[in-house]
N, C-alpha and C positions, 0 to 999 in steps of 0.2 A: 138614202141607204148606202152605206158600204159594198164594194163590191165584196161578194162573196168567193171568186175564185181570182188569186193573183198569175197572170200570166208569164211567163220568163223567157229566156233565151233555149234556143234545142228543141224547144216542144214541152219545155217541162212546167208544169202550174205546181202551184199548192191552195189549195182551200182553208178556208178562214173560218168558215163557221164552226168549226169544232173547238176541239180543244186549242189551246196557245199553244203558240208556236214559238220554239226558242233559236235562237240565231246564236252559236259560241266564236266567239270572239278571237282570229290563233292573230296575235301580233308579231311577223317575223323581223321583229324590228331589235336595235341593241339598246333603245332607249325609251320604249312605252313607261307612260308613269308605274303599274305597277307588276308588270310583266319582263320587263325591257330583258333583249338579250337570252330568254330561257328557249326560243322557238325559230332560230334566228338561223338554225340548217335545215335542209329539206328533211333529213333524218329524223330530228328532234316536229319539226311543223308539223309530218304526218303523224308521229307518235300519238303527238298531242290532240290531234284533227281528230284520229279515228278513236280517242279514250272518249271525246265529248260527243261525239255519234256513238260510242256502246253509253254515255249516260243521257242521249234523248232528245241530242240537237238534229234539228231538222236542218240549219244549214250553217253551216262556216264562214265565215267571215274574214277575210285574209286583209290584213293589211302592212303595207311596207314601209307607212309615213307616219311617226307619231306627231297625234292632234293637241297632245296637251301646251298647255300654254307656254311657250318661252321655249319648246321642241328647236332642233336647229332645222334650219330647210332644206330640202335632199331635192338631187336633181331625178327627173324624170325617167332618166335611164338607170341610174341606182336603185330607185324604188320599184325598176322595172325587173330586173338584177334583181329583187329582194323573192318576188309576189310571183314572175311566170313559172319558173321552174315549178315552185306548190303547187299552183293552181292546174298546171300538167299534170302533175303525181295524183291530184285529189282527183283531176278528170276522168285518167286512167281506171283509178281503182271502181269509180263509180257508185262510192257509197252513201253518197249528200249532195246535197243542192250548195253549190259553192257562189259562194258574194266577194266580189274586191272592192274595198274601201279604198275609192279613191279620187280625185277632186280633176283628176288628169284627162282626157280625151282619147289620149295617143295609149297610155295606161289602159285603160279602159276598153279599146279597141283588142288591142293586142291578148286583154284578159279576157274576154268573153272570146275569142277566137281560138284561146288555147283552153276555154270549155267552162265557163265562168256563165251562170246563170243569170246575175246579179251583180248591179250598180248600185253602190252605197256612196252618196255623195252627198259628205259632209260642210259643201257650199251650195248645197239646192239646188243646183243648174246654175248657178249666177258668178261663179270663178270662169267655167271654160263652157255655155251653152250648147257647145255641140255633143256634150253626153247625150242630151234629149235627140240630137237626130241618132247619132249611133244606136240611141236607145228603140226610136222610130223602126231605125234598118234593120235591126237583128231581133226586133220581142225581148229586149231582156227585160227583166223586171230592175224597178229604179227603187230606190229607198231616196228621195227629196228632203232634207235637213236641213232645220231650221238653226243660224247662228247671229249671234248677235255683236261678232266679229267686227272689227274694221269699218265701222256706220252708226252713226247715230240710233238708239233703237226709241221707240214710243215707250213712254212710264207705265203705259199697262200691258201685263205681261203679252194677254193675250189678244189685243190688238196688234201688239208688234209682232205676234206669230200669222195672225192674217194676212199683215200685210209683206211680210218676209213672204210666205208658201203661196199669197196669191200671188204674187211677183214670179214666184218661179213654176206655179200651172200655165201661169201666163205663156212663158217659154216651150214647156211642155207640150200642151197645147201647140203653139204657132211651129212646132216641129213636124207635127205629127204621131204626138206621144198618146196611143190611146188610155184611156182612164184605169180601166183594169191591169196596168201595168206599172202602177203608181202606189207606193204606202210613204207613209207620209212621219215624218220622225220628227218631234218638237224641241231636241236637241240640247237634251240637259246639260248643264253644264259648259256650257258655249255663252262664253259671256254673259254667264247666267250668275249673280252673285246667293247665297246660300238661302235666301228670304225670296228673290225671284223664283228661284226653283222649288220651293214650297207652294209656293204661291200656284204656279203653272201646276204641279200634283195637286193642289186641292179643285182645282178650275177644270180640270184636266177634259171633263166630258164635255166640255163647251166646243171641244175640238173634232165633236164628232158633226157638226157644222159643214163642212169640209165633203162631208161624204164620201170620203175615202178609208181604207184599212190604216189603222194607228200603228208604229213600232215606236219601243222607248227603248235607250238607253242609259239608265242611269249607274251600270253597273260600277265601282267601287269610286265613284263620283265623289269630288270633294265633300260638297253637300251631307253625304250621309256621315262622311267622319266629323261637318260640323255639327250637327246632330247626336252620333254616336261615341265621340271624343276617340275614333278607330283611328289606325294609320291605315294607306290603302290597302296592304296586303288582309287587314285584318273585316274587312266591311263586309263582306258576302254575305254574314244574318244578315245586314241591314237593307242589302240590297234586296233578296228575297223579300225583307217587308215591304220596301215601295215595288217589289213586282207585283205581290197580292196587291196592294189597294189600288195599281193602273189596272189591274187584270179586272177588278170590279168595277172600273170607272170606264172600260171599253175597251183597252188595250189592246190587239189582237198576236202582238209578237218583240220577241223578248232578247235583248243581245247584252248577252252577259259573260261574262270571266268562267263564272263555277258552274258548268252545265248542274249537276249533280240536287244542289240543293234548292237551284230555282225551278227545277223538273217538281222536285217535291212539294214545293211552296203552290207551284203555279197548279197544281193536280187538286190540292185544296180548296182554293180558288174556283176552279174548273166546277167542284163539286159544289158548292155551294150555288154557282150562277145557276146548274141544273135544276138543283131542288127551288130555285127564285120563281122559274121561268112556267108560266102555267099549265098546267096536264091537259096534253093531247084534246079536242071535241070541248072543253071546258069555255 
């Protein structure tokens, strides 16, 4: 079974057995695929930060580095430069549970020191390992991501996500990363080609194997505009639709662009697993 309470950085948890939980996405980057540049002051960050906490996000997601493919490479102190100042401001104000996206160690440190709840690392522990001790030292909570980057991956989707996230509990583990501090992200879109990421959505519950809490994000993901014939500004119905069918296949939390409409989407969802689930004494 999944753990039911995620543990974090400060003392602070969130519980999983309720409703989903949405993660907004603020990229204060000048070149995310389809944000780049709009979030990219601390001014415009918060603006943004505190609109997707009045539409329903439980935690923010900061990042300085874009992931998309063929992104240029930013040094450590740049993207440092991008992400602590935010993550200050958002500390300050105290109105969310704050995550830094980022694959960094030294990043990583410095961001949960300047009050960063959450480790989102989009190389699973296996670029820079000592996230998982930082992660050990401090309680944050870790988002471990599955990529099929830079390595041979196995033909079947979901073997090669076992064997990617067992590779990186492994580390976890031999850090001293306790289990309830762990959600586990399958990493759409990460050298994932448009029929892989289908594939991984329709298989999707096999990944509750794992015994850990699920996050996805597929938010304006190429996939859905090969699907939707959308550009990315335009995908958010579509993403809303692959939030509903992970939200029914196990899901438990959700990192998206448009807080607003996958609130709406995922509350549907919500209601339906209720009426699924058997009454009380029954």
């Amino acid at each position: 079974m999944a753990a039911k309470r995620w543990m974090l950085a400060h003392g602070r948890h969130l519980d999983l057995d309720g409703k989903a939980l949405v993660m907004g996405v603020l990229n204060v980057t000048p070149d995310s695929f389809s944000d780049g540049g709009r979030f990219d002051t601390v001014e415009n960050a918060l603006s943004q930060a505190r609109r997707m906490v009045g539409e329903g996000a439980d935690i923010i997601d900061v990042g300085g580095e874009s992931t998309r493919p063929g992104a240029n490479p930013l040094t450590a102190l740049e993207e440092q430069r991008r992400v602590l100042p935010v993550i200050e401001a958002l500390a300050a104000e105290g109105a969310c549970l704050i995550s830094v996206d980022t694959y960094r160690e030294q990043t990583a440190r410095l961001a949960v020191a300047a009050g960063a709840h959450i480790v989102n690392d989009v190389w699973g522990l296996q670029r820079e390992p000592d996230i998982a001790r930082l992660a050990a030292a401090t309680g944050a909570g870790l988002v471990v991501m599955h990529t099929g980057r830079e390595r041979e991956k196995l033909a079947d989707v979901i073997a090669d996500q076992f064997a990617f996230l067992g590779r990186s509990l492994e580390i976890a583990e031999a850090c001293g990363v306790q289990r309830d501090q762990i959600v586990l992200d399958p990493g759409f879109g990460f050298a994932k080609d448009p029929e892989e990421n289908l594939q991984l959505m329709a298989r999707f519950e096999e990944l509750h194997a794992f015994g850990l809490p699920l996050l996805v994000g597929t938010s304006r993901k190429r996939f859905i505009g090969h699907v939707t014939g959308r550009d990315a500004d335009a995908r958010d119905a579509g993403t809303a639709a692959t939030s509903v069918i992970l939200r029914l296949k196990g899901a438990a939390l959700f990192r998206v662009h448009d807080v607003a409409i996958n609130v709406d989407a995922l509350a549907f969802a919500d209601a339906m697993l209720a009426r699924q689930r058997p009454a009380p004494g029954t």
